[in-house]
C-alpha positions in Angstrom: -7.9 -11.8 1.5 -8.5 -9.3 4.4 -8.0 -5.6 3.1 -8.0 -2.2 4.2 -11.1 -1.1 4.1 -11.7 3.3 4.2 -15.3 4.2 3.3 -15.8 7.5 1.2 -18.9 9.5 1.2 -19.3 12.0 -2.0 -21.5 14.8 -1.4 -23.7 14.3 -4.5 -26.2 16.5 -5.9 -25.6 20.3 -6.7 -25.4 21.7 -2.9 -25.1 25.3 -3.7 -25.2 28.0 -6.7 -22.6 30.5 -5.4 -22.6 34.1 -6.8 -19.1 34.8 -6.8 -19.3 38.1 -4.9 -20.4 35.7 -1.5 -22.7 33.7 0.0 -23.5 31.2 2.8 -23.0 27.6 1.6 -25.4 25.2 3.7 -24.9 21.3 3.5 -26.0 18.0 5.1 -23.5 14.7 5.6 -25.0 11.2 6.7 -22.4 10.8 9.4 -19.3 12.6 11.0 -15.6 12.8 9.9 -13.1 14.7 7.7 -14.7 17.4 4.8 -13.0 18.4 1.5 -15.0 21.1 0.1 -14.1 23.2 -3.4 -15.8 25.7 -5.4 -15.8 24.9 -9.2 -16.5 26.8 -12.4 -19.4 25.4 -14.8 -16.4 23.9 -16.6 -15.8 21.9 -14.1 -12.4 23.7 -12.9 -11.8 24.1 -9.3 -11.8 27.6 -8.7 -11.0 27.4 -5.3 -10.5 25.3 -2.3 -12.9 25.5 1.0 -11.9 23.3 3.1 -9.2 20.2 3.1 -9.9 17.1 5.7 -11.5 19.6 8.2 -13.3 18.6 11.2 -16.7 20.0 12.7 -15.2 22.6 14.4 -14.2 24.2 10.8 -18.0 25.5 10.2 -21.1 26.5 11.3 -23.9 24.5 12.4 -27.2 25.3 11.4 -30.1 23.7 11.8 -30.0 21.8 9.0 -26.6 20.9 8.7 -22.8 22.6 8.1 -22.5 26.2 7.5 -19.3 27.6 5.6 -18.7 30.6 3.4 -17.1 32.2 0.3 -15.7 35.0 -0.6 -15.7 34.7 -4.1 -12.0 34.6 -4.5 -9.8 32.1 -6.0 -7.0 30.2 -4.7 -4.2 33.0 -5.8 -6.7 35.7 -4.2 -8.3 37.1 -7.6 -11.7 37.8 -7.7 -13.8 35.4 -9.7 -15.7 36.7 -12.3 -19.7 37.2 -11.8 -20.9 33.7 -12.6 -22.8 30.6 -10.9 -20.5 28.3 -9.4 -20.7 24.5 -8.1 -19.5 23.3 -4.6 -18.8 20.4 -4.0 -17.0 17.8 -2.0 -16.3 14.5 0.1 -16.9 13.4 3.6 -14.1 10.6 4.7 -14.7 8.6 8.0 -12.7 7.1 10.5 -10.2 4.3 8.9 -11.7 0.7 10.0 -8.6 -1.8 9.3 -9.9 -5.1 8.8 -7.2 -6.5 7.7 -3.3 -6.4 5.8 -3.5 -5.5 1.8 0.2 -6.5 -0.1 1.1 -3.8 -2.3 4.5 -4.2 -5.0 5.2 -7.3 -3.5 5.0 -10.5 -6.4 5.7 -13.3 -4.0 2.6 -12.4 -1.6 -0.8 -12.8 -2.8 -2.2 -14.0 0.4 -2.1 -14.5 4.2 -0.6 -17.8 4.3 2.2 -16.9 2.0 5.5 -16.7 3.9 6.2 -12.6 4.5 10.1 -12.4 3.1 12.1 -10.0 4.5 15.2 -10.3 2.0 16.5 -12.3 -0.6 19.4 -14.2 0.5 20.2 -16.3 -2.4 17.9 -17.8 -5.9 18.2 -20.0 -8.1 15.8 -21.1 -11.5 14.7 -24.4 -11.9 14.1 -25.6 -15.0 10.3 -25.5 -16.1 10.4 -21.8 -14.8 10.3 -22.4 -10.9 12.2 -20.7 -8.6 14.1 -21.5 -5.4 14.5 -18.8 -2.6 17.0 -18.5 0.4 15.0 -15.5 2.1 14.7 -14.1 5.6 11.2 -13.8 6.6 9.8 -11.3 8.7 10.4 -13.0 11.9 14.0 -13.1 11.3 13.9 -17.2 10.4 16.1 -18.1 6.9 13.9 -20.2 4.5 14.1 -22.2 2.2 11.0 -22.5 -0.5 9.5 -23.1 -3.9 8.0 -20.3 -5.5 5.6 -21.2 -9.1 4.7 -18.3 -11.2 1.4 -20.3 -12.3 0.8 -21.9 -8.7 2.7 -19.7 -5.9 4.8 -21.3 -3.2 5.1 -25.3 -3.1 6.7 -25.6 -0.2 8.3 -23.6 2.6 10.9 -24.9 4.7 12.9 -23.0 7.7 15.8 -23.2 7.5 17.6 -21.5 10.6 15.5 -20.1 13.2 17.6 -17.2 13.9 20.6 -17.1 11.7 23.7 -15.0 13.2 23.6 -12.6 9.7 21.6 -12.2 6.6 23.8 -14.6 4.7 23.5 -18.6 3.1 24.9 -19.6 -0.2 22.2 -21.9 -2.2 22.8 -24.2 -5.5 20.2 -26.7 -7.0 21.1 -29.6 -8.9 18.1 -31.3 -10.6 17.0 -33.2 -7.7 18.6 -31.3 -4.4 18.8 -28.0 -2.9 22.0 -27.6 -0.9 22.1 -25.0 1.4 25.2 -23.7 3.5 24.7 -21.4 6.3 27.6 -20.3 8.5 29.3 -23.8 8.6 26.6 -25.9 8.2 25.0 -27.9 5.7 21.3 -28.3 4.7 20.3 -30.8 1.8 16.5 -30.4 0.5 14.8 -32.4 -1.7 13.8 -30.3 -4.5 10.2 -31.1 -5.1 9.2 -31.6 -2.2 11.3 -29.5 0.2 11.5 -32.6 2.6 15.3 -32.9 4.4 17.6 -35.4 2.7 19.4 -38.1 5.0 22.4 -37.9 3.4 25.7 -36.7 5.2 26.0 -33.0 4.1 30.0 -31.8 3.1 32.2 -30.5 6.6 34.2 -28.2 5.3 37.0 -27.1 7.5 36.5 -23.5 6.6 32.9 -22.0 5.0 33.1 -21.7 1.8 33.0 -18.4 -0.2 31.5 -20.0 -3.2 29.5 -23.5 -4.2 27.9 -24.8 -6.9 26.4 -27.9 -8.5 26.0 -30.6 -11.1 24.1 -33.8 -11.1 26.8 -35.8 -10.1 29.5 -33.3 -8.1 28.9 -30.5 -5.6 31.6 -27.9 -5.3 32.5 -25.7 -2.7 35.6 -23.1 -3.3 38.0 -21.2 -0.7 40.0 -18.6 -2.1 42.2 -20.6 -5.2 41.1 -23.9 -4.0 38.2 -26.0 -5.6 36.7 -29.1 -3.6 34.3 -31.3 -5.3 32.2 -33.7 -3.9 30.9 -36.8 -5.6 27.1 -37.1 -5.3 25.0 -38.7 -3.6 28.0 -40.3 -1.1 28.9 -36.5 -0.4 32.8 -37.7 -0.6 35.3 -35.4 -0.9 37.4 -36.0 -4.3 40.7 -34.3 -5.4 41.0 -30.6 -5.4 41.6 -28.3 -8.1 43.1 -25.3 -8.4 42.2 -22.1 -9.5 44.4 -19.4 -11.6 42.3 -16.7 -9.0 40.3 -16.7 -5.7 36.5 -17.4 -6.3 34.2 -15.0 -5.2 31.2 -16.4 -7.6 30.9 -19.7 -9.0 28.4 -21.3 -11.5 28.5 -25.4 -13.2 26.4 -26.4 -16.1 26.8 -29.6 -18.7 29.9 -30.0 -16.7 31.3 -26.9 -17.2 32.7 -25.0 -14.0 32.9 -20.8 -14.2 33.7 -18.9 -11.7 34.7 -14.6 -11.1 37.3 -12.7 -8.6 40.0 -10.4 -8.6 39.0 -8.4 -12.0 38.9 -11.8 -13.9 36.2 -14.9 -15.2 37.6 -18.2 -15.6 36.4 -21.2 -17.1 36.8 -24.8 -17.2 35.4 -27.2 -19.7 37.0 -30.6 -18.4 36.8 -29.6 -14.6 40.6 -29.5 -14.1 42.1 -27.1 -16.0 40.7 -23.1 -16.7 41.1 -20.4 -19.2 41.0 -16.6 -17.7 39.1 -13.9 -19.3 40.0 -10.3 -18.3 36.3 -9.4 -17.6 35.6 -7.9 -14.5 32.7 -9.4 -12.6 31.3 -9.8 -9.1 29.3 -13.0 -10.4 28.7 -15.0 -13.2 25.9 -17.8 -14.5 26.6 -19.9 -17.3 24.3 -19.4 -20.8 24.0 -21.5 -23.6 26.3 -22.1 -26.5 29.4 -21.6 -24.7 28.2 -18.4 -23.7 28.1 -16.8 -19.8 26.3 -14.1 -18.4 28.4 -11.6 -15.4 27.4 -8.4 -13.6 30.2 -5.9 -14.5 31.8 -3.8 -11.9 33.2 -1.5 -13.9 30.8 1.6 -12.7 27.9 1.1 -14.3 26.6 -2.4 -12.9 25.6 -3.6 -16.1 24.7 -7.3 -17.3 26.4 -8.3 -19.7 26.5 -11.9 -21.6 30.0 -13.0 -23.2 31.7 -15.9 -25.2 34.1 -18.3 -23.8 36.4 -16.3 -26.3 36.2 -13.4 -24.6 34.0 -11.8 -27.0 31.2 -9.4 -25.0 27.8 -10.3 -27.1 25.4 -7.5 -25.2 25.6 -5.2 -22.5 22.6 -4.5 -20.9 22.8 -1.3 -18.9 21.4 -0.3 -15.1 19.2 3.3 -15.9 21.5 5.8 -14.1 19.7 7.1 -11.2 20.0 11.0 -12.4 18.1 9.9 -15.8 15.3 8.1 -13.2 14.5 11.9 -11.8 14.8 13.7 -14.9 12.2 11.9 -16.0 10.1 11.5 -12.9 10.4 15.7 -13.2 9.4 15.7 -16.5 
């Protein structure tokens, strides 16, 4: 991997005993660039600093190298008392890039790794795998495969230059369906190759979709569509008790979130409504679904289809973040 490459020079050896009352300080560098020079104690404690990423024009020159000076004060202007003191410093020359280092970025660990802009969309795959709908640098949405043990299996583009930052995603175990505006894109999920089969054509984009092995379903406000798999036929609607602005399926169970409320259905036709407020929801195990509250505080929280909220697990409040930071 290419890196950014900045060579330091340390000035080693002792290159002056300074009386703290004054004296000239004489040094030689190898080569030319920036000089940080202090003064220090002979415990080590920087008494006071010389000079901070100066150029040539900051000193003397002798005949053997830089001249600079001290007048035996310290940094708050104090005398120092009568001693032997150590100066010492660093020489750092001009930058040579050779190349791009990634830095707090997980998904990039080297240069053929796609370089994503934003997240659009994600979902897990079972075995620990994940699937991300991302703008990449160029402005392109893909699709790809990202393995904690391996890194990315396969990249796909999905739109060249998609009108917003936007696309809905949802996996089933052997497809990745992807709607973007008001189109369609069906992926194979292990290998990221395009499926042949006729993708849904919804009248209106939907504002929601989701998945099982047998059924795709897209939602528009109160109104569920599925879709039998892998014909991609439209079958007989169901209603909603709320417009869908989230919407999760698992072991044939539908959830979905809106208006203040989570509902659920465990036969796909009929749903029970839970006063939680959420702007999305995943289903958990044992009758159990996890939400992002918006009641202030963004937390995630995991519930019971009875309503009952199990844990709460809350966002650190951003004051908390800089008292500690000023700690």
């Amino acid at each position: 991997m290419n890196r950014l490459a900045i060579l330091f020079l340390t000035l080693v050896a002792l290159l002056h005993t300074a009386q703290a009352e004054g004296d000239d300080i004489a040094f030689a560098v190898p080569s030319s660039g920036r000089i940080t020079l202090g003064v220090f104690d002979k415990t080590g404690k920087l008494v006071r600093t010389l000079h901070a990423m100066d150029e040539e024009d900051a000193f003397r020159v002798g005949l053997n190298g830089y001249i600079t000076k001290w007048d035996g004060l310290d940094d708050a202007g104090n005398r120092a008392p009568a001693g032997h003191y150590h100066v010492r410093g660093y020489l750092i020359e001009d930058v040579t890039v050779e190349g791009e280092a990634y830095h707090f970025n997980d998904w990039v660990t080297g240069d053929e790794d796609p370089s994503l802009r934003h997240i659009v969309d994600f979902a897990f795959l079972p075995g620990g795998d994940v699937l991300l709908l991302a703008i990449s640098a160029d402005g392109s949405l893909l699709a790809t495969r990202y393995s904690p043990e391996s890194g990315f299996v396969w990249v796909r583009v999905v739109a060249p230059s998609p009108a917003a930052d936007t696309g809905k995603l949802t996996t089933n175990p052997t497809t990745a369906f992807i709607q973007q505006a008001e189109s369609w894109i069906l992926l194979d999920i292990n290998a990221g190759t395009p499926l042949a089969a006729p993708a849904p054509s919804p009248t209106q984009a939907p504002i929601a979709i989701a998945a099982l092995p047998s059924t795709l379903f897209t939602s528009v406000e109160k109104t569920i569509t599925p879709f039998s798999l892998p014909s991609i036929q439209p079958q007989t609607s169901i209603s909603a008790p709320i417009a869908l602005s989230s919407l999760d399926a698992d072991r044939e169970i539908l959830a979905g979130c809106g208006n203040g409320s989570i509902c659920i259905s465990e036969d796909l036709k009929t749903f029970q409504t839970l006063p939680i407020s959420a702007r999305c929801v995943s289903l958990g195990a044992e009758r159990t679904f996890w939400y992002i509250s918006t009641n202030g505080t963004g937390a995630v929280a995991q519930a019971h289809f009875n309503g009952e909220i199990l844990r709460e697990l809350e966002r650190e409040r951003a004051e908390n973040r800089e008292r500690r930071k000023d700690a």
